[in-house]
C-alpha positions in Angstrom: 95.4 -108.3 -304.9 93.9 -105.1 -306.4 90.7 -104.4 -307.2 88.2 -101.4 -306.4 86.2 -100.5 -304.4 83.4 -97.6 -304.4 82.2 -96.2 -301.4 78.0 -95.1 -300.9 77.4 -92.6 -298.1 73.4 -91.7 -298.0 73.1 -88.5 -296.4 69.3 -88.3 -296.2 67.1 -85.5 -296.9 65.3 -82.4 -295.4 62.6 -84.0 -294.6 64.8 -87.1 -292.3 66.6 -84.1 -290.1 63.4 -83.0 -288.4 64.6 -84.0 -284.6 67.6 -82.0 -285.7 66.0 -78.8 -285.4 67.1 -76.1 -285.5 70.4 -76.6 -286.4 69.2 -78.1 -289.4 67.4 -75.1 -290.8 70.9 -73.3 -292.2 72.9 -76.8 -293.4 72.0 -80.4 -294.3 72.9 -82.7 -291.1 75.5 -84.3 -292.6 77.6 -81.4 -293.4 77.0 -80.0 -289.3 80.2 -79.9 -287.8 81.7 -82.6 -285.0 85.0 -81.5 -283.8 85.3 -78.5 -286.1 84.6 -81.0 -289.1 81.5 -81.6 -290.8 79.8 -85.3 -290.0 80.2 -86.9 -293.2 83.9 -85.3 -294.1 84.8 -87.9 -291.3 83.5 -90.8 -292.8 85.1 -89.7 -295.5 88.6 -89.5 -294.3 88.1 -93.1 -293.0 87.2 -94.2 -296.3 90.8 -92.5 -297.9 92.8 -93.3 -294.8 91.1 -97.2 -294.8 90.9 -98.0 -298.5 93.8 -96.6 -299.8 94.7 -96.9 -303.4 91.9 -99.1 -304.0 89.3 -96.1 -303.4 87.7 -95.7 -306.5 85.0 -93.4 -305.8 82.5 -91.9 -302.9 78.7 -91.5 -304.3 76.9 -89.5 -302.1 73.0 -90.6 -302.2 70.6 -88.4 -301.0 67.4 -86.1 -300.9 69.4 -82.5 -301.3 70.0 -80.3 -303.5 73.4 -80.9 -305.0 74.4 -77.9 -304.3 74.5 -77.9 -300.8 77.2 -80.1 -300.9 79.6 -78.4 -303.9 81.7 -77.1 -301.6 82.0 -80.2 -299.5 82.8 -82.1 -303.2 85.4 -79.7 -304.3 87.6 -79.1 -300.9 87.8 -83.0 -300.5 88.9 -83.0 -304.1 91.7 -80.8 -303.5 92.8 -82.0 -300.2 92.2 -85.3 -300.4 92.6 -86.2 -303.9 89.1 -87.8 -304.1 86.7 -88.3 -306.5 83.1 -87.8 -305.1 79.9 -87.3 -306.8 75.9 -86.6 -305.8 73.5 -88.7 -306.6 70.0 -86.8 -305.9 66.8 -89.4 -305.1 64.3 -88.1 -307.2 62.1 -90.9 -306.5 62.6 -92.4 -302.6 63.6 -95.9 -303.5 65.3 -97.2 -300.8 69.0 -98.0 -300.2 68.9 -101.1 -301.9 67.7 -99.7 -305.2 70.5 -97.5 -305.0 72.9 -99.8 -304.6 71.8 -102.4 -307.1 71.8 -99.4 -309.6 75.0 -98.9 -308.9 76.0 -102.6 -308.5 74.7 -103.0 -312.0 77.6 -100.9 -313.5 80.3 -102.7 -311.4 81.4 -105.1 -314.6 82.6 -102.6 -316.9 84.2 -100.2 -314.4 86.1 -103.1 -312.9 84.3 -102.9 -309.5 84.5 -105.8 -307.1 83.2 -104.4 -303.6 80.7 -101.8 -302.4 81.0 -99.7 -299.2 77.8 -98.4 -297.4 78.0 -96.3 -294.9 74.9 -94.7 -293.2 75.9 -90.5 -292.6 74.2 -90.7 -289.0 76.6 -92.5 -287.8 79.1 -90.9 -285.7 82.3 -93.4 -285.4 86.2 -93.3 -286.3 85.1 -96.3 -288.9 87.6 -98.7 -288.7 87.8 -99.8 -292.5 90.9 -101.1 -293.0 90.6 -103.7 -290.5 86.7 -104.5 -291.3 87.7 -104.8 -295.4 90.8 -107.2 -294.6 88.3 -109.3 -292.0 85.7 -109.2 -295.3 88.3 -110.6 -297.6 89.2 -113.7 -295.4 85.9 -114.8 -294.6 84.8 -115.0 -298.2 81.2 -115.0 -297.4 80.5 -111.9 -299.7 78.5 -109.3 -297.2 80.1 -108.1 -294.0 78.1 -105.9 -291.5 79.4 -103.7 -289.1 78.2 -104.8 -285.8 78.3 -103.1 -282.1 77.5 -105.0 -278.9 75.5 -103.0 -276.3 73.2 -102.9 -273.9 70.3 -105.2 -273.7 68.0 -101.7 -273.0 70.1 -99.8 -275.6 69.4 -102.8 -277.9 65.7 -102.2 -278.1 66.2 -99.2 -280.1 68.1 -100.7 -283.2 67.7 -103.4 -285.5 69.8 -106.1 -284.5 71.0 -109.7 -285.4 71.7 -112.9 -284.1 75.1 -115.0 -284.8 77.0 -118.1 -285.0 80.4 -117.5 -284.3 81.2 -114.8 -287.2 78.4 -115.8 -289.6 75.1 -113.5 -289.2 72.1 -116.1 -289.2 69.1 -113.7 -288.2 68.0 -110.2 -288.5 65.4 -108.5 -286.6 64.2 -105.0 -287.3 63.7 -103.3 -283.8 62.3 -106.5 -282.4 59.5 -105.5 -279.1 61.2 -108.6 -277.3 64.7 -108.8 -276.6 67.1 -110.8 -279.8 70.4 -110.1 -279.5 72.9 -107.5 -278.2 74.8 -107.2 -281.4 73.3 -104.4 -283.1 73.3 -102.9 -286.9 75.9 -100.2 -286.5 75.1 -99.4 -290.3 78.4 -99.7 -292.1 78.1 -102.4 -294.8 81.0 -104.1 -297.6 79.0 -106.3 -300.6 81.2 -107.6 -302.9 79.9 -107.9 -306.5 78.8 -111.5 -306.5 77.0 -110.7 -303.5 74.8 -108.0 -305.3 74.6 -110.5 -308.1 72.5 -113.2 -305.8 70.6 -110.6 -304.8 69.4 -109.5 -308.2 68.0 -112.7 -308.6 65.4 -112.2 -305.7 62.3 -111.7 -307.1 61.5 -108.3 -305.9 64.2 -107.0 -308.1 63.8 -109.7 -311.3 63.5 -107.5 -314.4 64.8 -104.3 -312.8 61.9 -103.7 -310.7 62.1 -102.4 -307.2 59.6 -101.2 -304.6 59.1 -97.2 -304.7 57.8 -95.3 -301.9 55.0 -93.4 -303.2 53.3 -93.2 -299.5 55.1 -95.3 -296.9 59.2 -95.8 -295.7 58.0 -99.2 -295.6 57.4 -99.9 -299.8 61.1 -98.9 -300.0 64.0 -101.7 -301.0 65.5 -101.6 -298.2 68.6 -103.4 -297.4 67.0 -104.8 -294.5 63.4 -105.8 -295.4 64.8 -106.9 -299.0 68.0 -108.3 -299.4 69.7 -108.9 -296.2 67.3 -111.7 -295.0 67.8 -113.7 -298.7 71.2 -113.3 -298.4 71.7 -114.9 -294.2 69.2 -117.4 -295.6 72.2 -118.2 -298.1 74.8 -117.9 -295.3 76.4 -115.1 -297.2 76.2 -112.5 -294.5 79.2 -112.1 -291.5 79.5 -109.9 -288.7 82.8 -107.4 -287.5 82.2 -105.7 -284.3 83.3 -102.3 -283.8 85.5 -102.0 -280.6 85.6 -98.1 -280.2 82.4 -95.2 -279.9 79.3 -95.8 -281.8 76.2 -93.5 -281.6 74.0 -92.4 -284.0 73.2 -88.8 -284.4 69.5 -87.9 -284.7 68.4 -85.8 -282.5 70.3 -82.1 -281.9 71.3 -82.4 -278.4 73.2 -85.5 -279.6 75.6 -83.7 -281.4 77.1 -82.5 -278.0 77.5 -85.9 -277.4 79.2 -86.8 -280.3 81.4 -84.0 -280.5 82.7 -85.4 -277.1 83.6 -88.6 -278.3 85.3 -87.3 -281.2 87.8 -84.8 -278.9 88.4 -87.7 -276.6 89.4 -89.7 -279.7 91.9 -87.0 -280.6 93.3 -86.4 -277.6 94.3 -90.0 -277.1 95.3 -91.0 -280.4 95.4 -87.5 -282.6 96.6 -85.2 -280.0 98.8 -83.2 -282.4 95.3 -82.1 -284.2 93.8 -80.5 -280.6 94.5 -76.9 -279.6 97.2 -75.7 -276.8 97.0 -72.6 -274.7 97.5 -72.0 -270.9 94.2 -70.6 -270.7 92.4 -74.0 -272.5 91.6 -77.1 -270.5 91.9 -80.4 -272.8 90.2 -81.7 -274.7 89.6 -78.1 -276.9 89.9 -77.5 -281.2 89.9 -73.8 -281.9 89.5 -72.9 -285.3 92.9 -70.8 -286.7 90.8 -67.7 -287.6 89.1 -67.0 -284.4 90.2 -64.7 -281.4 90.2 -66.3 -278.1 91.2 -63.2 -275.1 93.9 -64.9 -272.9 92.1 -64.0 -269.8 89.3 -66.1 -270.9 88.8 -69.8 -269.7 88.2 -72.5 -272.3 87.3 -76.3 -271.9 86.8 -79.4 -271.5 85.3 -80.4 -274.5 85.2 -77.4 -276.6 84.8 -76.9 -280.2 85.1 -73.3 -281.7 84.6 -72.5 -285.6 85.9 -70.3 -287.4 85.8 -66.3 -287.1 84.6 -66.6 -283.7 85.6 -64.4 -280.4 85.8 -65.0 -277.3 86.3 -61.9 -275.1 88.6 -61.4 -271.8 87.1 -63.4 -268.5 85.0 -65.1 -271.0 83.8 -69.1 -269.9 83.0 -71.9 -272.5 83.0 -75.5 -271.3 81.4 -78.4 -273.2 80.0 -76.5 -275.9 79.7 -76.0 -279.7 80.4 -72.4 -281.2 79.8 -72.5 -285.0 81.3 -69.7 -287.2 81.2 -66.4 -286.7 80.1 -66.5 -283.1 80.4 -63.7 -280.3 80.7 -64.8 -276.7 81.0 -60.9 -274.4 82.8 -60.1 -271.9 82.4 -62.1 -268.4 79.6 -64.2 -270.3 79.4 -68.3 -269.5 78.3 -70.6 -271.5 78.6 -74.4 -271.1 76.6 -77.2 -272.7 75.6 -75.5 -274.8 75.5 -75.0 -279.1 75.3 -71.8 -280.5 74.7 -71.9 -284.2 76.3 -69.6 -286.9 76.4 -65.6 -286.6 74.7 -65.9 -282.7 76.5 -63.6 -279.9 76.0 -64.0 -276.5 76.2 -60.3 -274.3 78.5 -59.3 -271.0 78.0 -61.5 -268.2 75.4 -63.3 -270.0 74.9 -67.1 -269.1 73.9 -69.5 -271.8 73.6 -73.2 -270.3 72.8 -76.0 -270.0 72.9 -79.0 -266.4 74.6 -81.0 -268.7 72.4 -84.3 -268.5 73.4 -86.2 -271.8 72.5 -90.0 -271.1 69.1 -89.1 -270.2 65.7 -89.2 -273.1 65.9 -85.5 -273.1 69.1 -83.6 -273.3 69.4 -81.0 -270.9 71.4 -78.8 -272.9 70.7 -74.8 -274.6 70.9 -74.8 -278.4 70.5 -71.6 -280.2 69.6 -71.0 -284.0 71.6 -68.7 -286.2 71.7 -65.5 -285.1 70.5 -65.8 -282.0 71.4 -62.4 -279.8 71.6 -62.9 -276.1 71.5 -59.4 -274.2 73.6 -58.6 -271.7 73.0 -60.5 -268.6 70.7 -62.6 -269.0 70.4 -66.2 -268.4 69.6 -68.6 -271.1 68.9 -72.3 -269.4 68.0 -75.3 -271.1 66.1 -73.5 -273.7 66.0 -74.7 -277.6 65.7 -71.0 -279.3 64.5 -70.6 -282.8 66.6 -68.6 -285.3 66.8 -65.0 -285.2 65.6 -64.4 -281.7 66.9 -61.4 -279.5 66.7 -62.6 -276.1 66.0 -59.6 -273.7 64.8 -61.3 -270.8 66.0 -64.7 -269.1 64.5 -68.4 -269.7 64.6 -71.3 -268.1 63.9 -75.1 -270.2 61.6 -73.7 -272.8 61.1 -73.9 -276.5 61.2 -70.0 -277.7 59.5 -69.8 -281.5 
């Protein structure tokens, strides 16, 4: 059976990326890179590798300026063969707007399913097997589920179910529901957003619009996915591999782990080799790594970077055009575009990821680091020449 099928990725806005300061002051969030390759350019290679043929389109839904992601547009274009197009929010009215606005045109461009995929997410989406899952069960909505923790379960909107069928949804619930949570990857076929037209908070094309509060939004989940459960429409498909979602910017050491663990047990061929790197490490083609240096675990370095002789990086981010001197160390640690760190310099972090508070050094672009000084814990504004050492503060 063909039919197609067009995918929605909503990236968000500027003003969503605040707890991703500061490496959110230079590039949307969505377009940061994990494992050497922006957030959302993942999601989208699920969506080619997963879909296949019956790919019709990507919209991406969002607050920024279109702009921002031309580049993004045209290089998935070329290498992927994809069309993708931006759809700015001028008015903030919720995901489920958007997608009835787009579920509106499905009849004449012979569309029979919608993919929704939230950009926070940071997971190898498994879309082939969730979309064949959706087509058996018939029901008309499948949500991506995760089980976890009962504590971890507190933070996310979960749901309760009955075998595969999703019969209750609770938005962050103050009492323990369920340990399935929302992992925020959605398929609606087209008779599914049909039913939910008829709800009377969308009858004659009207929808809730956020002129003060998140909450006047149509949401999916205040708006359409309780009617829908009510009908028994809704099923669940639990994801089996990582799951996390990225908000805050420590996290996106975190995720970049889980992606290089990903590749090096299943995409090996994509990680980089050298006698000097300790696995898992990607090292971007254009940048100079001195032999004599000492690189990894858990290492991602962009493009036009160098890393001098005796040089240590270990669980770390280096985005483009980064310096790291002679004899300098540093190890959890993310160093946004253009920063350089000086000889025998440390820049690190203790490394304590699980925990509320990452205990990690992030630097904004262009950050210069003098020579030997030691950089611990800190979150460092943009621009910033460092000429003396700190220990786990914020420098503005």
């Amino acid at each position: 059976m063909c039919f197609k099928i067009v995918v929605i990725i909503f990236v968000g806005g500027p003003t969503y990326c605040t707890q991703f300061r500061p490496l959110s002051f230079d590039l949307p969030k969505p377009l940061f890179p994990i494992a050497n390759k922006q957030l959302v350019r993942h999601h989208i290679e699920a969506c080619k590798e997963g879909l296949g043929t019956r790919l019709s389109r990507i919209v991406l839904v969002g607050a920024y300026s279109p702009s921002d992601f031309k580049d993004l547009i045209s290089g998935c274009a070329l290498d992927l063969d994809i069309h993708i197009e931006y759809f700015k929010e001028e008015l903030l009215v919720g995901t489920a707007a958007v997608l009835l606005e787009l579920g509106s045109r499905a009849p004449a461009e012979d569309v029979s399913h919608f993919v929704l995929i939230d950009s926070d997410v940071c997971c190898a989406i498994p879309l082939r097997e969730m979309l064949e899952f959706h087509l058996g069960h018939g029901r008309g909505v499948t949500l991506m589920g995760k089980r976890v923790s009962s504590d971890e379960a507190a933070n996310y909107n979960c749901y309760t179910v009955l075998g595969s069928e999703v019969v209750g949804y609770f938005e962050r619930p103050e009492m323990f529901v369920s340990d399935v949570i929302d992992a925020r990857v959605y398929i609606f076929s087209d008779a599914a957003l049909r039913v939910a037209m008829s709800f009377d908070v969308f009858k004659g094309g009207n929808v809730p619009v956020a002129d003060g509060g998140e909450e006047e939004r149509a949401s999916l989940e205040l708006h359409m996915l309780p009617g829908l459960i009510d009908r028994g429409m809704v099923s669940t498909y639990e994801c089996g591999g990582f799951w996390m979602v990225l908000k805050r910017a420590g996290e996106a050491m975190k995720g970049n782990r889980l992606w290089l663990e990903l590749y090096e047990r299943e995409r090996s061929r994509e990680l980089s080799r050298a006698s000097n790197y300790l696995d898992p490490v990607m090292v971007d083609s254009t940048a100079r790594v001195d032999p004599t240096s000492k690189i990894g675990p858990n290492v991602c370095i962009g493009p036009n970077c160098v890393v001098e002789a005796g040089a240590r990086v270990a669980n770390s981010i280096l985005l483009a055009n980064c310096k790291i001197g002679r004899c300098a160390c540093v190890l959890y640690s993310i160093l946004s575009e253009g920063c350089s760190v000086g000889e025998w310099a440390h820049v690190r972090g203790t490394g304590r990821l699980e925990e509320e508070k990452e205990h990690i050094t992030i630097l904004g672009h262009s950050v210069k680091v003098e020579p030997e000084v030691v950089i611990q814990n800190c979150i460092v504004m943009p621009q910033k020449r460092l000429r003396w050492s700190y220990f786990d503060e914020v420098i503005l």
